[in-house]
N, C-alpha and C positions, 0 to 999 in steps of 0.2 A: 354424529358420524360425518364425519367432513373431508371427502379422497382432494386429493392433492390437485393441486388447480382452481376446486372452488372457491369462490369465495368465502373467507368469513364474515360471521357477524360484527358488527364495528357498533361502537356505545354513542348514540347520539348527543352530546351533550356540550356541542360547541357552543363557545359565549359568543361568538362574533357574528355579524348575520353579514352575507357574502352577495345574496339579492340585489336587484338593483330597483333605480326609482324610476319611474315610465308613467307618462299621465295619460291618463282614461277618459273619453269621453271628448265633446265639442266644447268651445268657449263657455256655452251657457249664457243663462241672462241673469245672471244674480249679482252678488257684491264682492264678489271674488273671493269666497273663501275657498279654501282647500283641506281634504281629511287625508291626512295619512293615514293608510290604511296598510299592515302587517299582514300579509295573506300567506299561509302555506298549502291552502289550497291549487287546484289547478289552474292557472292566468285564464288558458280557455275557458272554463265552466266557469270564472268570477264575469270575465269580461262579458260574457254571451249574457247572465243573469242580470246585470249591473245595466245592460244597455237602456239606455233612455235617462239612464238616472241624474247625470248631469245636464242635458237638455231641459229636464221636467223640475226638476229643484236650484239651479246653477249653482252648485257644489263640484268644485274640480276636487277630483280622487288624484292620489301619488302613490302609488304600490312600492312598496316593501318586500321582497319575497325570498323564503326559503324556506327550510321543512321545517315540522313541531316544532322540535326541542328546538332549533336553532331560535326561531322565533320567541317562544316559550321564554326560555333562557334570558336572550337579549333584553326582553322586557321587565322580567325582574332584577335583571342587573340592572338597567335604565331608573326603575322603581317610578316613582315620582315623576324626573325629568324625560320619561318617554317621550319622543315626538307623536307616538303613535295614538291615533284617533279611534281605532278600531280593528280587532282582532280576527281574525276569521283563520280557521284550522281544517287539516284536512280529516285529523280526528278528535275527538272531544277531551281527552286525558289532557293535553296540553292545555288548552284553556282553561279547563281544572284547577291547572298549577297555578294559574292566576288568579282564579277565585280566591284561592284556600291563602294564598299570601294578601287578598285585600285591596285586590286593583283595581277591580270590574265594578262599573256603576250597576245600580239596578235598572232594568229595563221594562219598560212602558206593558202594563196588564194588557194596551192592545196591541201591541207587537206579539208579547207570548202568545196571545190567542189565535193568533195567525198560523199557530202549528201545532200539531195534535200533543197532549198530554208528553207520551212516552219517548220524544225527539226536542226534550228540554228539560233542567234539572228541576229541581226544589226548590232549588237557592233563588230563581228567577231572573239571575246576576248574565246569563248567554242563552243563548237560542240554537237549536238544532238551523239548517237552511238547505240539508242534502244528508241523503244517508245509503248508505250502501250493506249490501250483505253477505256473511263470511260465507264462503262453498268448500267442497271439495273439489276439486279437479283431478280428474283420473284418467287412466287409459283403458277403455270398456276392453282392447284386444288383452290387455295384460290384468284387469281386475274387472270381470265379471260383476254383472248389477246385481246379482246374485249376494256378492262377499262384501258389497257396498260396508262399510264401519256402520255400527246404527247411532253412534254417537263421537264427538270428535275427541272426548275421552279415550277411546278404543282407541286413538293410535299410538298410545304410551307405550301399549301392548307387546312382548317381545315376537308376535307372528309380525309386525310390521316394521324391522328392523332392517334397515335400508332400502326401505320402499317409497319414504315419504319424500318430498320437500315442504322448504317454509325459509321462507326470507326474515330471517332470526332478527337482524339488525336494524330495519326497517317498523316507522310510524305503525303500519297497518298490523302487522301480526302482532308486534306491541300491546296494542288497543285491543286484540281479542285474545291477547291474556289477560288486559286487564279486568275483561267479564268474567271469565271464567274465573277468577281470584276472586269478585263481586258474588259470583253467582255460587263456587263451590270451597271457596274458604283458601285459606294460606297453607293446609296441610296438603289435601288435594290439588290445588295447583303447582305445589312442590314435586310431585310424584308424577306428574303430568309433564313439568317438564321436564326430569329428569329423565323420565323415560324417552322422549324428543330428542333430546341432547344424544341417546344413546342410537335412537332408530332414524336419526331425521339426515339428508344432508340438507348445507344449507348453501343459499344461494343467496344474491344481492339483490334479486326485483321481483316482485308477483309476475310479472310478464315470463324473467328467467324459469320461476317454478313452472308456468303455463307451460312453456317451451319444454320442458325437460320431461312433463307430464306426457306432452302429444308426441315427444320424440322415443320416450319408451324407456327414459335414463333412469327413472319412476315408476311407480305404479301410482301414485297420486301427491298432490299437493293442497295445503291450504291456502287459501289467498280468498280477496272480495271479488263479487260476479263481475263488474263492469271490465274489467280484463278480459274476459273472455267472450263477453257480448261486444264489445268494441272489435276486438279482432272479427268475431262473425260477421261484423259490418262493413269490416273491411277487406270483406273475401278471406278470412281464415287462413292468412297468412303463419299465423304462427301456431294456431290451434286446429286444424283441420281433424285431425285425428282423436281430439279431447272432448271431454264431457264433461259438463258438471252437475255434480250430487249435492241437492240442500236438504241439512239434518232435520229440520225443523221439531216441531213436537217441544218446543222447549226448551231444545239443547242449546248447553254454550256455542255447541256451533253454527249453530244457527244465528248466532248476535246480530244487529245490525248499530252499526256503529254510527254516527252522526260528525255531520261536519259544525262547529260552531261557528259564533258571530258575539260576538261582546263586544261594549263599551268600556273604555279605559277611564277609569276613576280620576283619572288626572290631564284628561281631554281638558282645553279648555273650548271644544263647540260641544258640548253634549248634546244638545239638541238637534244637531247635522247630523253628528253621529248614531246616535239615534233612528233620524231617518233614514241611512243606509240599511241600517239592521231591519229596518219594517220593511223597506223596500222589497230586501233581500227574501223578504219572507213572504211578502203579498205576492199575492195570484200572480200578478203579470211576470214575473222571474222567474216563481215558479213554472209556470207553463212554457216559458222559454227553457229552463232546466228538462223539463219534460219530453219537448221538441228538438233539444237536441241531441249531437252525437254524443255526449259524456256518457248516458244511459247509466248515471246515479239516479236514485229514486227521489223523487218531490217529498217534501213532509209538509206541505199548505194541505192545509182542511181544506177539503172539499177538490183538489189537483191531483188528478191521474196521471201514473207516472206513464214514461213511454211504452206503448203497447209491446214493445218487445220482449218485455220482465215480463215472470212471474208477479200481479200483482201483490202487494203488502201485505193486504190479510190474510194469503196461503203460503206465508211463509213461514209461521209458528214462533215469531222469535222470541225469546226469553222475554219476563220484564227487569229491565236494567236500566234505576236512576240513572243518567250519563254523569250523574252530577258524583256518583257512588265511583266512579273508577279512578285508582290509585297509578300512578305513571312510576313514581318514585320507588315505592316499594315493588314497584314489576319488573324495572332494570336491577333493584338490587337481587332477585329472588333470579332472575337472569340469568345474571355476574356470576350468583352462587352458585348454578348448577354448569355453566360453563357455555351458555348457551349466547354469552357477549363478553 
């Protein structure tokens, strides 16, 4: 359900990456090498994590930046002749795509260990370094905690037909279809979104859905928490009125989706790049992730995330290989139901 004005969803899948290249860090004292580094993470949460890292290794960083697919994409059209040293995504399905094509070196048994089990694949080829988790966002004046959905299943529902949002187009709600495709099969996730397609409007940003939630245009939205704990941080500028509801118990809505970090199989510093990724993932960055305003959750063993979350282990979130989520078949299953 899409009234006039809104935006629609748009298929991510540019080859060209539009990002620019910006250097990171102080001189250093090392021998001048440099990583290019493909981020479509957020520059603030890399830079604040990253800090020190060229001081303490003298590796100068060059940022690459743009969202998943752009990146994703780029890379395998690049294949081989990548300049890129190192991957870092804002969700794990993109990096994915590079595993399953063959790009991604395997990464050091002590880097993986620097983060817990379920915020890393199988394959042992990328590393979770931040993760976030899907909520509802509702208006308590216009949906009672009472009528809360008990599962993010229930909004395919025809009692919730023009109630919701969901930034259709967009990296994030992407990635938590592609749990629930992981988690509840290709049949059920077709009905799921079909029903979305028929109840959902859609919007361009998890922030618009936030906004539309607290504004009342809604009765609820899906999107990741740090949206609306950032706004609380910032005086509630655009959420004052909103709430969020976490399904937990197991549900796909509850997912928590993982940022990666991979090495490019055709780096020729593996071993710099390498040490970004460990960096990335050791105490000190995470604790910096922790302390700051991003208010994405730490995934370093034994790194509390910032006191203002719901701790991790009361959020119930599904178990989901990150390595198990399919990106390709989510935009086409998308496409088919009309929802890009």
């Amino acid at each position: 359900m899409n009234p006039p004005g809104r935006a629609t969803a748009a298929v991510l899948t540019a080859l060209t990456v539009t990002g620019t290249l910006a250097a990171c860090g102080g001189s250093g004292g090392g021998d001048g090498d440099t990583l290019t580094v493909y981020s479509a993470q957020h520059e603030s949460l890399v830079r604040t994590m990253l800090e020190g890292f060229t001081e303490e290794t003298g590796i100068e960083l060059e940022f690459r930046e743009g969202n998943d697919a752009e990146l994703a994409n780029q890379i395998v059209q690049e294949g081989d002749a990548s300049p890129a040293d190192v991957f870092l995504t804002e969700n794990s399905p993109s990096i994915e795509i590079l595993d399953r094509e063959g790009l991604l070196a395997p990464l050091e048994q002590a880097t993986l260990d620097q983060v817990g089990e379920q915020f890393r694949p199988a394959s042992g080829t990328w590393t979770g370094f931040a993760a976030r988790s899907t909520v509802l966002v509702y208006n308590p004046a216009q949906l009672p905690e009472s009528e809360l959905p008990v599962s993010i299943m229930d909004l395919a529902d025809p009692e919730w037909e023009g109630r919701i949002g969901i930034a259709a187009g967009g990296a994030d709600f992407q990635a938590i279809v592609s749990a629930v495709l992981a988690l509840r099969g290709e049949d059920e996730t077709r009905a799921w979104l079909e029903g979305l397609e028929r109840n959902a409007d859609v919007y361009q940003s998890n922030t618009a859905v936030m906004t539309a939630a607290d504004e009342g245009e809604i009765d609820a939205g899906i999107m990741y928490h740090y949206y609306w704990y950032r706004d609380q941080a910032e005086n509630a500028l655009r959420g004052d009125d909103a709430a969020l509801h976490f399904f937990r118990n197991a549900d796909p809505g509850a997912f928590l989706s993982v940022s990666g970090a991979g090495v490019l199989a055709s780096s020729d510093q593996q071993d710099e790049a390498e040490q970004l990724v460990a960096y990335l993932t050791g105490r000190g960055a995470q604790e910096r992730l922790s302390e700051s305003t991003a208010l994405e959750y730490a995934v370093g063993v034994g790194v509390a995330s910032a006191e203002a979350l719901p701790p991790l282990d009361t959020l119930g979130a599904p178990p989901v290989d990150p390595g198990s989520l399919e990106q390709d078949r989510v935009t086409e299953l998308m496409q088919e139901v009309g929802l890009l």
